[in-house]
Each structure stands twice: as structure tokens, then as C-alpha cells.
N, C-alpha and C positions, 0 to 999 in steps of 0.2 A: 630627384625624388619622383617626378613624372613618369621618367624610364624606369624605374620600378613598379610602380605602377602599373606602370603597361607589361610590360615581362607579366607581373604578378595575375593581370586581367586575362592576357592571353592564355596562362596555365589553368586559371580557374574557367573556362569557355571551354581547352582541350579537355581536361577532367572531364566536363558533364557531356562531350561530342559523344553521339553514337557511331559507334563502327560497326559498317554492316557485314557481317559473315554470311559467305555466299556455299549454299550446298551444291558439291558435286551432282551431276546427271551423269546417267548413262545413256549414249544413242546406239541405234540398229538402223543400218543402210544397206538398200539393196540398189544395185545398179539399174534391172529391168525387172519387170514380173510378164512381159509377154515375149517370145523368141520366136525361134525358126528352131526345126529338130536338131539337135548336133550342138546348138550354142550352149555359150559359155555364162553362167551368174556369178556373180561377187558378191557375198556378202559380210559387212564389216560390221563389229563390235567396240566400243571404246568408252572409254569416262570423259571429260573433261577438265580430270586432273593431270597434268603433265608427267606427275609423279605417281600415276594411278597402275592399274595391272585388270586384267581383263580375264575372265576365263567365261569357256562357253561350251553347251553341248549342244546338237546339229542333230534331225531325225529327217526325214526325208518320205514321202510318199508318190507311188505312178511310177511315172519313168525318169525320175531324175535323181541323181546319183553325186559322190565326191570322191574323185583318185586321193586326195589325200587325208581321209577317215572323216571322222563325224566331231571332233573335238581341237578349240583352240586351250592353249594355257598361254598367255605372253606376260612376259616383266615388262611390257611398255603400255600406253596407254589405248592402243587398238591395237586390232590384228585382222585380216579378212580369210576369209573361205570360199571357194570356188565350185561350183556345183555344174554338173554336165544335165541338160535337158532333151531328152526324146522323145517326152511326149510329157502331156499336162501331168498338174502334181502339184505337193503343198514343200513344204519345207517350215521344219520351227524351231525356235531356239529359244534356249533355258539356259541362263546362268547368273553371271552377276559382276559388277563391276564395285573393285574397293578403291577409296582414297586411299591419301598418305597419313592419313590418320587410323586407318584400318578398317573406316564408317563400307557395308558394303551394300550396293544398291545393287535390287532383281534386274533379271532379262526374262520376259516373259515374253515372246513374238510369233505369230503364226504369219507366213507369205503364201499366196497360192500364187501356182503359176503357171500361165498359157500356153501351149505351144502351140501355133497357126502351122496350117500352111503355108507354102513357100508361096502362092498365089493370093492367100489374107494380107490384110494391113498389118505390119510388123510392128511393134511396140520400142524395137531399138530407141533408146535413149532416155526411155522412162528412166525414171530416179526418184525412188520412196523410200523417206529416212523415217524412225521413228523412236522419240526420246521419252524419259520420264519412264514409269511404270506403269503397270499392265496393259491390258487394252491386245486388241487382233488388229495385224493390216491385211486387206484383202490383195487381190491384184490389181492391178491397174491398165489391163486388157479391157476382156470384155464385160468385167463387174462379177461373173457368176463365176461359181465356186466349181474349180476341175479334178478330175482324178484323172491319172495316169495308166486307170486298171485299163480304158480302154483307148483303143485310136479312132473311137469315130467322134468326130466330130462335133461339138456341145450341142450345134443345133439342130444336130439330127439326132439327140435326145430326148425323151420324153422328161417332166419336170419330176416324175417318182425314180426315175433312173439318177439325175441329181440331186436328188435330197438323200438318195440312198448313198452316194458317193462321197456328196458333203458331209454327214451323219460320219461315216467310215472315216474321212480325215479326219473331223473332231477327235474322236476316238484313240484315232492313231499319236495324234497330237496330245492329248489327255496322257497317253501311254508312255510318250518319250518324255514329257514336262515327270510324269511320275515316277520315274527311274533317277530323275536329278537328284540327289540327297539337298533335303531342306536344312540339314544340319551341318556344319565344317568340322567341328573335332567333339572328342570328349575328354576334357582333361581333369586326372584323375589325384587328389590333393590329399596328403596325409594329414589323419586326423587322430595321429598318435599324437604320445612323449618324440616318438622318435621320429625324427623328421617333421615334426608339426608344422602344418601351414606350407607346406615345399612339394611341387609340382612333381607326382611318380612318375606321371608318361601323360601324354597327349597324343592321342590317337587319333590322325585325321579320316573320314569318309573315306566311299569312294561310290561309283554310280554304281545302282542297282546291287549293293551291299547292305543286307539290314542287321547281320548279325558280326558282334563283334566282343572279342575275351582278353583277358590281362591277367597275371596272374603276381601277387602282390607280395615284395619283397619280406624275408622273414621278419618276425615281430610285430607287424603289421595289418591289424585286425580293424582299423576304421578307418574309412575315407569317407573324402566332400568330392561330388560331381559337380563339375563347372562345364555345363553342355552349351557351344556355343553353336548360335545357327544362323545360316549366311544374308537372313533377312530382318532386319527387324520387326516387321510384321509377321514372323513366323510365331504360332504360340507353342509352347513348351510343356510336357504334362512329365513329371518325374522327381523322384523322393531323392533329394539332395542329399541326406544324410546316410550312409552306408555302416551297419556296426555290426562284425558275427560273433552271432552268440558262441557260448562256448559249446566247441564240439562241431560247429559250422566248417564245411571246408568251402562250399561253393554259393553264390549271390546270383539269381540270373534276375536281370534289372531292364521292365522296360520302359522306354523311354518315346513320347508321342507327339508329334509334330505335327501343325496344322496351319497350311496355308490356302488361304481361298477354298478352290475345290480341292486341293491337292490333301491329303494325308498319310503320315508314314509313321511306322512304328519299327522300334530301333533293340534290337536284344542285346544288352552288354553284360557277358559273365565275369564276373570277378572269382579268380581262384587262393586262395589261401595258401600262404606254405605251411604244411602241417608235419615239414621232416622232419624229425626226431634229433637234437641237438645233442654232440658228442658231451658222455658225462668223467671226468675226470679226477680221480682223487688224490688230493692232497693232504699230507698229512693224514689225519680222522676224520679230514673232513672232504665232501666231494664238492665240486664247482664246474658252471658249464663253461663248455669249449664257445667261445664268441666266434661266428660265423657268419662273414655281412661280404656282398658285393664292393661296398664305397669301402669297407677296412681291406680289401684284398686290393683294391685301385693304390688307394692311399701307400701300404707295403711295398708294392712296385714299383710305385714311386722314387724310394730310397733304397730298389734293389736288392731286396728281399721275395724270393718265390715261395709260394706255397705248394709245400711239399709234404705229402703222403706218410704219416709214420705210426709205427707201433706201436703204444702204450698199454702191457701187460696184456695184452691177448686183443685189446680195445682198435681198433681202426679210428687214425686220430690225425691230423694235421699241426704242422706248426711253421710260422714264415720264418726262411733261413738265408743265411748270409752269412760266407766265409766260415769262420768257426763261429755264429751264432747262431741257435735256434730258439725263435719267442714265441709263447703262448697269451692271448689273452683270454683269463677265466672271469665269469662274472657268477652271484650270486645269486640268491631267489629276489631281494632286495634291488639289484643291479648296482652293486658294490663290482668296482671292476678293476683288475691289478694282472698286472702283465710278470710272467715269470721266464726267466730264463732255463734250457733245461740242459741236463748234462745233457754223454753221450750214451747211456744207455733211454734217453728222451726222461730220463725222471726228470721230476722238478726240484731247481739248484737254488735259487734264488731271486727275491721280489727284484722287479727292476725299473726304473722310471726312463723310459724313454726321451731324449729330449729331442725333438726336431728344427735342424739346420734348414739355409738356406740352399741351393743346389744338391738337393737329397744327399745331404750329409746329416748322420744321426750318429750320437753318442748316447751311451745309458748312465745310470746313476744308478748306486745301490746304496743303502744305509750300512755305516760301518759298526762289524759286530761289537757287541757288548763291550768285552776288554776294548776293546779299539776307540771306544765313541767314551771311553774315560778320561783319556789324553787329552792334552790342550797343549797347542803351540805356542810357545810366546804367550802364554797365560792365557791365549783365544782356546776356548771352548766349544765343543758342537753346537750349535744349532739350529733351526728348523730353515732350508729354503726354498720358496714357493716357484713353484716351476708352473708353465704354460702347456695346459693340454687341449688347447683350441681345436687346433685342427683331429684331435681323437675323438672330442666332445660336437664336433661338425658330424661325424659319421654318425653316432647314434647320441642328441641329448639327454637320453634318458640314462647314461651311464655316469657311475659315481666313482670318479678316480681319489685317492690318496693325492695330493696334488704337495706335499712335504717330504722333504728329505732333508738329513743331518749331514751338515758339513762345516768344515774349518773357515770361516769368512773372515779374511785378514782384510787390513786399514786399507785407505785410499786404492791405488791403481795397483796393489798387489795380490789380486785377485782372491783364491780360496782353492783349498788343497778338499778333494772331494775324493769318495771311493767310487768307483767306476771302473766302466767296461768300454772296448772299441769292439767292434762285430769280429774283430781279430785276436780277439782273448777270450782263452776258454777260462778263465777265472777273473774276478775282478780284483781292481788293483788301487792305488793310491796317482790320483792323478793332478796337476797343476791345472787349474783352468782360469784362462785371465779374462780380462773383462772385455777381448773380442772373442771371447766363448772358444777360444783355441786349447787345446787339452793338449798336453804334453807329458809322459810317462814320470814321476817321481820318486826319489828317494827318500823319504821326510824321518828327520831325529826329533822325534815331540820331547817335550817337558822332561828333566830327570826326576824321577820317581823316589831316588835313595841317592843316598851320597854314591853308590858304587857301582850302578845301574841305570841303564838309561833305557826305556822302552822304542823300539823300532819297526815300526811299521808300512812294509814297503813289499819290493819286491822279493821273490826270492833267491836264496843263497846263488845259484845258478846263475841268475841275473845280476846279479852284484857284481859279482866278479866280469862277468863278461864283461858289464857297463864300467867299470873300474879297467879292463884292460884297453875298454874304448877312449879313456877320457873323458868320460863322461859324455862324450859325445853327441848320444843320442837322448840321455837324459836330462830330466833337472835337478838339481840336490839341493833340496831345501834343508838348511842345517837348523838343529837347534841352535836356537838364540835366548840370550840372555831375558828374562822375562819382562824388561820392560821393551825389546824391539822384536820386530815384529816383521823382518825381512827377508824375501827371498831373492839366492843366489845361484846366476845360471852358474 
């Protein structure tokens, strides 16, 4: 009982301990801020997360310079840059360090830096590191502020000659901190039926880039702007919600950033598709051609191309494979049903696609009238609900038929269905068992009349072949007596 107790004390003690969470920093080190002509600086960037990343931009003033450019990017938690001096000069850096949580903290640092004479007191082995956010480090020379424009010497300046030269770093400094983009991406969010709430594109920055366009996938007429920016202290001005009116084709959107003294302003055009959707007629009645980037992914998927075709004087498409060629039409409602088409491209017949696993696809059609009267083994048509998830992923705003009529026999002997393989230009009477495997059929339904038995299967042609095969390559499902209900390979 005691040692329960105690367990039980220890746990209520853990419960109320506080755990302290400790925030990432980011530091900036410089090796020296006072040299001789010709040396060499270091300067390093990093977080203090292990799992951090560092990115930084480098501007430089006077006479000192970097062989390898002005910018780090690293996937680790530091990186350094190397700068050549030949005479005084400032050096600054702008960027930002993220944890592994994605939290990202500013680089805001100015260095000035000395260059003596080879007969001055040399600064070698200074070392000025500087953490945390904002704030200027000077040099650690002779205290005053140098430019590079000249080589004589600070103390044979007058004090207007250095405030004019410091003023100019400022400046210059001001100029390259304000080319930094305060902002990391804009990501652009559907604020349709279709694709609701799913990410179009995310657009990241880039330095001294303020203008930026996207132009927004068909059907597509509202979005949410998720503008993110690399500071938290950065404030944000811009109209989240995006809607074009009807008749709109373009949005130019801006978007205002404001950090400390720094501020930038961001132009992001959004363009509309306003191409004219192919119109198709069916029947008396006409219906559009569905035309989407993720349904053309989707088709290729299962090895179907989209391929360029005719219909009646019309410029028209449809994904094809082997001897298939499918259409999907939708209506003004977004009523939406996919057709198979002959080979003159008319349209042959509704078809329900069903999608396999390793982009194997078979279709279903509902069996015509005389056909859908028959019953096997006293089984009758009925409705079965098929899966159009992944059609319904490409655009949710469409309304499939999600029923089709077929023969559903007892237990593990699946259901005899009308259907298509991308290899039949007509559909047919097929076996399909309960690992979704289709197998070509012969089926005797129900007799009708004492003298007469209706047959519904392949044609004469086919008969006989598969009859010279053995059956072979067939299934023959026989009529049976009406209370069984069995198929026979």
C-alpha cells in the first residue's frame, strides 16, 4: 500500500513539474574587424539548433570583397563566408536562422572594418560574435566608423569627411538589408467546390524580386492567400480573400511588409483561365468536354494518352488506350458520366470506370433493356455501388452516377456484369469474382418459354472460336436450375 502511494505521489509531483522550453538563437561571428591590406575575414552564421539551417545575404562596402559571392544557403546549423580586405570598409548581413520546428529568427548585423598599415598595431585575433536580434556591431580597431572609398588614413581625416563616409555605409547598409525579402512564400489555397482548402502552388521569394504572377487552374475563380514571412516581427498588410467577379480574368494583389525601418511591397497577379471549354453533343442534348491537369495525371496513370480528335468539324479530345477511347462530359449542374466513343469518335456508350490497383482499369456498363430482364438462377439485376474516389479527388465538385446494374450471385461466386476491357471495342458479358478479376463469359440466363432460352453473351464468331478452344480462354456460366445459383469454369 505504501509503494503505491509513492508511485502514485511521484506521478502527481511529475503532472504539475514545469518543463522548461528553451528558444532557439541565432549567432553572427567574426573572426577580426582590424587587418593588414590583402587579409583574409571569416564570417559565420548559425542557430543553435543542431537540426537548424541558416541562410544569409552579405553586401559589402570600400575595399573589401568575397571570391565566393555574397550569399550562404546551408541544411546544417552554420556556415561561414570569407571576405578579402584592401582597405577599410563595412560589411552586413541580413538573413535568418530556422529551428526544426520551422520557428525562424532575423540576422540583422552591420561589421566595420579596419585596414592599418603594415607599420599600425594589427588587430589579428580580435573575435566579435553577436547573438540574439538586432542591434549594429562596430569594429573593434580603432572604434570609428571606416569607408573604403579612400586610402588615407582615418587620422588624417577631418570628422565631416567621416560622418559623410559613415552616413554612406549606413545607407549602403539600409540598401542591401532592403533587397532581403521580409517575406518566404505565398501560398495560394483553393477556395472553390473544387479543390477546397488544398494548396495551388506556393511561390517562394527571391532577393530584390517584388513582383510575382500565377495563373489559376480551370474552374477556379476564389482563393485564400497564406503569405508567410521570415520573421515574426514582420507586420503583414493584405486582403486574404481573393473572388473574380464574373467577367474578371486578372487580380493584381498587393501585399506590405514592414519591418523596423525596412518596408516592402509585394505585387502578386493572379490570372484566370477563361479558355473556352470544348462543347459536345449528345444525343439533343449538348454537354461540356471536362478538362483538368490532375484528370490528365490521373489517365496516365492507367495508360491512357490524350489524344487530339475530331468531332463533327469540332476540335475535341479524348484519353485513349488500345481500342478505347473515353470522354468525360459534365453538365451545367456538374452532373458528370464518362462515355465511351466509337470509331467514328461518336458517342457509343455510358461507361463506369472502375480503378485497379497497379493502373489496371476495367469499365462497366449497364446491360440494355431486353438484357437487364433476365435473371440467373432467379438473381435478378440489381443496383451496385462502385467507388469514384479517386475521380472525385480531381474535382469534388462533380456528380458521378455511382450505380450500375448487374447479376450479384450468393457467397464467393462473384456476379456476371456487362463490361468492357480498354481491348473491346463493344461491351460484353463478363465474370467478375470477388478479387475484382474479370474473365470473358458465356452466360445461359433463365429459360423464358418451354422452347427457348435467352442468351446473352458474346458473339456468334466468338462462340465458335471459344468452343474450338475448349473453352479455354472463357468462362461458361450455364443455366441452372432456379433454385442454384453456380458458376462453372
Amino acid at each position: 500500500m505504501k509503494k503505491i502511494f509513492k508511485i502514485t505521489l511521484i506521478a502527481i509531483v511529475l503532472a504539475f513539474a514545469t518543463i522548461p522550453v528553451f528558444a532557439a538563437s541565432v549567432f553572427v561571428s567574426i573572426n577580426r574587424t582590424t587587418v593588414s591590406p590583402g587579409d583574409t575575414i571569416t564570417i559565420t552564421v548559425g542557430i543553435d539548433d543542431p537540426e537548424g539551417l541558416v541562410q544569409a545575404d552579405f553586401g559589402t562596402t570600400g575595399g573589401i570583397s568575397s571570391p565566393n559571392g555574397n550569399r550562404i544557403v546551408s541544411r546544417g546549423n552554420s556556415d561561414s563566408l570569407s571576405f578579402v580586405a584592401n582597405s577599410s570598409g563595412r560589411i552586413s548581413v541580413t538573413g535568418f536562422g530556422e529551428d526544426l520546428d520551422g520557428t525562424k529568427y532575423p540576422v540583422n548585423r552591420i561589421f566595420d572594418i579596419t585596414v592599418e598599415n603594415s607599420t599600425s598595431e594589427e588587430g589579428d585575433g580580435d573575435e566579435s560574435t553577436e547573438s540574439g536580434s538586432g542591434g549594429h556591431t562596430g569594429g573593434v580597431g580603432n572604434g570609428s566608423s571606416n569607408s573604403g572609398s579612400s586610402s588615407t588614413p582615418d587620422k588624417n581625416k577631418n570628422p565631416e569627411q567621416l560622418a559623410e563616409e559613415k552616413a554612406a555605409e549606413e545607407a549602403k547598409a539600409k540598401e542591401d538589408a532592403q533587397k532581403n525579402p521580409l517575406i518566404s512564400s505565398f501560398n495560394i489555397i483553393s477556395n472553390n467546390e473544387k479543390k477546397f482548402g488544398e494548396t495551388l502552388s506556393d511561390i517562394p521569394t527571391a532577393v530584390d524580386t517584388w513582383e510575382y504572377e500565377y495563373k489559376l487552374p480551370k474552374r477556379i475563380d476564389s482563393v485564400l492567400l497564406d503569405v508567410k514571412s521570415v520573421s515574426e516581427t514582420t507586420t503583414l498588410t493584405f486582403d486574404k480573400e481573393q473572388k473574380f467577379a464574373e467577367g474578371e480574368k486578372t487580380k493584381d494583389i498587393v501585399i506590405r511588409a514592414v519591418d523596423g525601418e525596412i518596408t516592402q511591397e509585394y505585387k502578386l497577379k493572379l490570372t484566370r483561365d477563361d479558355s473556352e471549354p470544348v462543347k459536345v453533343n449528345v444525343g439533343d442534348k449538348t454537354a461540356t468536354l471536362y478538362d483538368d491537369e490532375a484528370l490528365d495525371k490521373l489517365m496516365t496513370e492507367y495508360g491512357f494518352t490524350k489524344e487530339a480528335i475530331d468531332q463533327n468539324g469540332t476540335a475535341s479530345f479524348a484519353y485513349q488506350k488500345d481500342a478505347m477511347k473515353l470522354q468525360l462530359l459534365t453538365d451545367e449542374k456538374q452532373n458528370a458520366q464518362w462515355l465511351a466513343l466509337d470509331k467514328t469518335n461518336a458517342a457509343k456508350t455510358v461507361v463506369y470506370p472502375v480503378l485497379q490497383d497497379e493502373g489496371k482499369m476495367y469499365l462497366l456498363t449497364a446491360p440494355n433493356p431486353e438484357m437487364a430482364k433476365q435473371t440467373y438462377g432467379g438473381v435478378a439485376v440489381t443496383p451496385k455501388d462502385l467507388d469514384f474516389k479517386k475521380f472525385e479527388g480531381v474535382d469534388s465538385s462533380l456528380k458521378f452516377d455511382k450505380q450500375v446494374s448487374v447479376w450479384n450471385l450468393e457467397g464467393e461466386s462473384g456476379m456476371i456484369v456487362n463490361g468492357m476491357q480498354t481491348t473491346d471495342s463493344e461491351p460484353r458479358l463478363y465474370h467478375l469474382d470477388n478479387t475484382q478479376k474479370l474473365t470473358p463469359a458465356f452466360v445461359a440466363f433463365d429459360v423464358t418459354s418451354s422452347k427457348t432460352t435467352k442468351v446473352w453473351a458474346i458473339t456468334a464468331t466468338v462462340v465458335a472460336v471459344a468452343l474450338a478452344a475448349g473453352f479455354g480462354a472463357y468462362l461458361y456460366v450455364n443455366r441452372a436450375p432456379k433454385k442454384r445459383k453456380d458458376v462453372n469454369i
